[in-house]
C-alpha positions in Angstrom: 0.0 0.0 0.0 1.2 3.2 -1.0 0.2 6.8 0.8 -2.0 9.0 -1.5 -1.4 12.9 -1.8 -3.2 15.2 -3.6 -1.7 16.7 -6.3 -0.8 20.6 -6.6 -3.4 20.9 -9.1 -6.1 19.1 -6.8 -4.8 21.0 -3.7 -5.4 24.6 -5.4 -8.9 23.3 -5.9 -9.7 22.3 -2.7 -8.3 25.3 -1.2 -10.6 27.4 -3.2 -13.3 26.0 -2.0 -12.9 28.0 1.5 -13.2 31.8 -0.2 -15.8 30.8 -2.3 -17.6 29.3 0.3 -17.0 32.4 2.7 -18.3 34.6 -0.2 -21.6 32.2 -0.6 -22.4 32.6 3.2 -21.6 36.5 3.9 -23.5 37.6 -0.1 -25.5 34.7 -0.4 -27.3 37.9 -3.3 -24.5 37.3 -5.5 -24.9 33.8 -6.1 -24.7 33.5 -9.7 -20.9 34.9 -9.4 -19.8 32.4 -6.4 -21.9 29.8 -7.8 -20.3 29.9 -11.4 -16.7 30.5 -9.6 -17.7 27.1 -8.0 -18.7 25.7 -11.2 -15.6 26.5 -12.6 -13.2 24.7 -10.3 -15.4 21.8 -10.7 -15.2 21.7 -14.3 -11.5 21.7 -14.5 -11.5 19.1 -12.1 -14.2 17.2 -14.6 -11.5 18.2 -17.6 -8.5 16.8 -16.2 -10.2 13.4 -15.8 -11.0 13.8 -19.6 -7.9 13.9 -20.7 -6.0 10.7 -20.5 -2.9 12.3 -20.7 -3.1 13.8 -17.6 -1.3 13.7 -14.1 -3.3 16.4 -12.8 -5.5 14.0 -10.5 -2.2 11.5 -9.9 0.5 9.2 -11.0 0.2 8.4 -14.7 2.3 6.2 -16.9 2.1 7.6 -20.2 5.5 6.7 -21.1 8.1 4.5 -19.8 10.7 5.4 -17.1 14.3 6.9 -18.1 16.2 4.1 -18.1 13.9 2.5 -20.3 14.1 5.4 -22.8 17.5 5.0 -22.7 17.7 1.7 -23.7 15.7 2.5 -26.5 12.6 0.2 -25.3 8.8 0.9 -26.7 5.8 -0.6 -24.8 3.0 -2.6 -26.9 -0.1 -2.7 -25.1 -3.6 -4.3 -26.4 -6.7 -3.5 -24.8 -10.0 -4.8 -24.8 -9.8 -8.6 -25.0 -9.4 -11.0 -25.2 -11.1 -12.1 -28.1 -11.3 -15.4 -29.7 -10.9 -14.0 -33.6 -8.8 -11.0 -33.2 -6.2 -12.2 -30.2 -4.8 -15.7 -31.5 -3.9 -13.9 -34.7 -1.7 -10.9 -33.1 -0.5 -13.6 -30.9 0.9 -14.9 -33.7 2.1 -11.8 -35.1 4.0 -11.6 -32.2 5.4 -15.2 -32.2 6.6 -13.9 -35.7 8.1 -10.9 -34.9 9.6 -12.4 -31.4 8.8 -9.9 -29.4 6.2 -9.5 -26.1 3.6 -7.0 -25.2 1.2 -6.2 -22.3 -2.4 -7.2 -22.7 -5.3 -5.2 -20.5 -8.1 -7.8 -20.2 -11.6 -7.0 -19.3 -12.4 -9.0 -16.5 -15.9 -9.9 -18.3 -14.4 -11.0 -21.1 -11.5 -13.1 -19.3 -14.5 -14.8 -18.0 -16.0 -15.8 -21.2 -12.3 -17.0 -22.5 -10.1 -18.3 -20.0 -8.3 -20.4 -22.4 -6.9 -17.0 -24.7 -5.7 -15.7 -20.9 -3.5 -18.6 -20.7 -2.5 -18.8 -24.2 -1.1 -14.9 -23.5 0.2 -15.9 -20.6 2.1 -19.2 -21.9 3.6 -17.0 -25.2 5.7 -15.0 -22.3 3.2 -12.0 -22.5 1.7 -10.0 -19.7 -2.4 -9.4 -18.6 -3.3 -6.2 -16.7 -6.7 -4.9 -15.4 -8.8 -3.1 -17.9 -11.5 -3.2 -14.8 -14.3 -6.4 -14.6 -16.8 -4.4 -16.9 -15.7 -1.7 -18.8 -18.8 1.1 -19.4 -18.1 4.3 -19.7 -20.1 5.7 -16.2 -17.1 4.4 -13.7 -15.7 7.5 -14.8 -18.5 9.4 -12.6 -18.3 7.2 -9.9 -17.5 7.3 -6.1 -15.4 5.6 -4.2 -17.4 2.4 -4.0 -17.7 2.3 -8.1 -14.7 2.8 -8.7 -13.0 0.2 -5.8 -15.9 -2.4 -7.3 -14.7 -2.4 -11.0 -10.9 -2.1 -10.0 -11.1 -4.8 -7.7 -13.8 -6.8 -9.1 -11.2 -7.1 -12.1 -8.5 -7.5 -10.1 -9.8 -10.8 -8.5 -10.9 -12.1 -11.8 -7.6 -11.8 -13.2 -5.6 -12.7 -10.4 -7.6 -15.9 -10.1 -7.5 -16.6 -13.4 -3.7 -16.2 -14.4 -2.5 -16.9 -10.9 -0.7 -13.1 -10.9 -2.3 -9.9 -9.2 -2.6 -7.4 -11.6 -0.1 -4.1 -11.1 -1.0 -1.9 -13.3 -5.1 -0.8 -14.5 -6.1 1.3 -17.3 -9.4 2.9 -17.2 -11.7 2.6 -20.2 -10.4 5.4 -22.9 -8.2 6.7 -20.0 -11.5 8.3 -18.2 -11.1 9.4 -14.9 -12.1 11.1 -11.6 -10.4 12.5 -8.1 -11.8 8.9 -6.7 -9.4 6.4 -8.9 -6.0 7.7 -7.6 -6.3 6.9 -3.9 -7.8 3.6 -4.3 -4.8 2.7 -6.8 -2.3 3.7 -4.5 -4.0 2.0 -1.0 -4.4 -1.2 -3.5 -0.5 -1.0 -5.0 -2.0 -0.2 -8.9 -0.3 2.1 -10.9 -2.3 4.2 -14.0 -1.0 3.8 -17.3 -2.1 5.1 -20.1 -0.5 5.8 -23.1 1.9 8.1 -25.2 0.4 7.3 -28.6 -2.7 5.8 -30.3 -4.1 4.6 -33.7 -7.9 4.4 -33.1 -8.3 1.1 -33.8 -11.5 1.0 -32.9 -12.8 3.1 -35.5 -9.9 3.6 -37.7 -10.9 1.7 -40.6 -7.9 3.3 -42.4 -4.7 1.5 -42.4 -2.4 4.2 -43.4 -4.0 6.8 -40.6 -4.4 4.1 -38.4 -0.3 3.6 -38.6 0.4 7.0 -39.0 -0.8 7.9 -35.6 0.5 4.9 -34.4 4.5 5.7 -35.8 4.7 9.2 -36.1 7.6 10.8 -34.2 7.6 7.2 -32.6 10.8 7.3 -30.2 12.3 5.5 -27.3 10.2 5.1 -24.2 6.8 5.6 -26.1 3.4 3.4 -25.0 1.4 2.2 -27.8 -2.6 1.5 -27.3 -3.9 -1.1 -29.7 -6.9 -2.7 -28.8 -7.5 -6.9 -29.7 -11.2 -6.4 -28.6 -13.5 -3.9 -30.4 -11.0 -3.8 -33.3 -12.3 -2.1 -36.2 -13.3 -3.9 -39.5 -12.3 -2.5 -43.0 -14.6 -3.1 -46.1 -14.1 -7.0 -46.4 -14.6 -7.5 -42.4 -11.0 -8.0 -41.7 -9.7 -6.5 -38.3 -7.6 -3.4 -39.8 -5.0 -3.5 -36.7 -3.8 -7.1 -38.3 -2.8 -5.4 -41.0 -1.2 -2.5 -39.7 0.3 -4.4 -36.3 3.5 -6.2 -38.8 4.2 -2.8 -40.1 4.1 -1.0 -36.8 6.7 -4.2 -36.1 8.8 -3.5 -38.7 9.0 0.1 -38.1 10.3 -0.6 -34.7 12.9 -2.5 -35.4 13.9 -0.3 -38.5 14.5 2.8 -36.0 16.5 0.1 -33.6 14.0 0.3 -31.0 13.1 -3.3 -28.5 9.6 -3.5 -28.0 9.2 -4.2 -24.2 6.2 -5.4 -21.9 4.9 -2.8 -19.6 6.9 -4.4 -16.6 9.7 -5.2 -18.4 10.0 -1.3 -19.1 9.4 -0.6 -15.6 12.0 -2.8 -13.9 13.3 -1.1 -10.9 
């Protein structure tokens, strides 16, 4: 368990409370003025947990660690699964290419297929906590909604792989001031991401590895998603297309892609 503190950014907001609440009580009259003020400090509370990017509300991985960089590692990371058509075949992309990446399961979804956990698990990959359901509301929820899909997922996939979970990803990064304490009491750490390709609804290959490659340097994270990929015009998952080049681009600027713990070796 690790001791939460509020960031800089979260303490300026709670100490603005106090005036704003001193100017509510002695000219309650002016309440559209203290009430919008109020409304304000919420908002960019509410925008900092929009942005996936962020460490406004806490620790976030969104690339990996210095001596990572330095040893010119890159992090591939696959969220959404597993899923029995799209997984098996960038497993075996990644058999091909020899190299290992970080998988964030949906506990829901490990449920359904055990059997792709442990195939992930037996090809020298890694499974982290995409939470046990995934819908978009956690990212309004208290401190009970939150601990329940965080934990939930964490005993699902502990259970299931034999191996606790260390970090969790939120769904599209989505966030409130209730997710960072619970991570660090439970010994999680955020990541994100650095990059992206949309591979949800990319149905572009060259965009899709455009975002994916461009300005693509050492210590980087790359989402990809095995679950919810999207589907160009013949129903093919376009991320099996693209996944080989993104490979080859990798190794063509002499970078080693890396699992997520790998890059974060103390």
């Amino acid at each position: 368990m690790n001791r939460w503190r509020p960031t800089p950014f979260l303490w300026v907001c709670i100490v603005a409370h106090l005036p704003l609440l001193v100017w509510a009580w002695r000219v309650p009259a002016q309440w559209p003025w203290w009430l919008g003020a109020l409304l304000l400090v919420h908002g960019g509370i509410a925008m900092a947990g929009l942005w996936p990017r962020s460490r406004l509300l806490g620790q976030n991985l969104i690339c990996l660690p210095p001596a990572a960089t330095a040893a010119g590692e890159v992090a591939l990371t696959f969220d959404d699964g597993p899923d029995p058509e799209v997984t098996p075949r960038i497993l075996a992309i990644l058999a091909r290419y020899e190299v290992k990446a970080t998988f964030f399961c949906i506990g829901e979804r490990a449920l359904q297929y055990p059997e792709l956990c442990r195939q992930i698990l037996a090809a020298g990959h890694e499974i982290e906590n995409h939470g046990q359901r995934h819908r978009v509301p956690t990212a309004f929820s208290g401190p009970r909604g939150w601990r329940r899909e965080v934990m939930d997922g964490v005993a699902t996939l502990t259970r299931l792989t034999g191996q606790r979970p260390r970090f969790y990803r939120p769904i599209a990064g989505l966030r409130n001031p209730f997710l960072a304490p619970l991570l660090a009491r439970e010994g999680l750490l955020l990541a994100c991401w650095t990059r992206r390709g949309y591979d949800t609804r990319e149905k572009n290959a060259d965009r899709m590895l455009a975002r994916l490659t461009r300005r693509l340097a050492a210590g980087d994270i790359l989402l990809m998603h095995d679950g919810h990929a999207a589907r160009d015009a013949s129903g093919q998952p376009v991320l099996l297309t693209v996944l080989p080049r993104v490979l080859d681009i990798v190794a063509a600027r002499g970078l080693t892609p890396v699992t997520l713990r790998q890059g974060c070796r103390a």
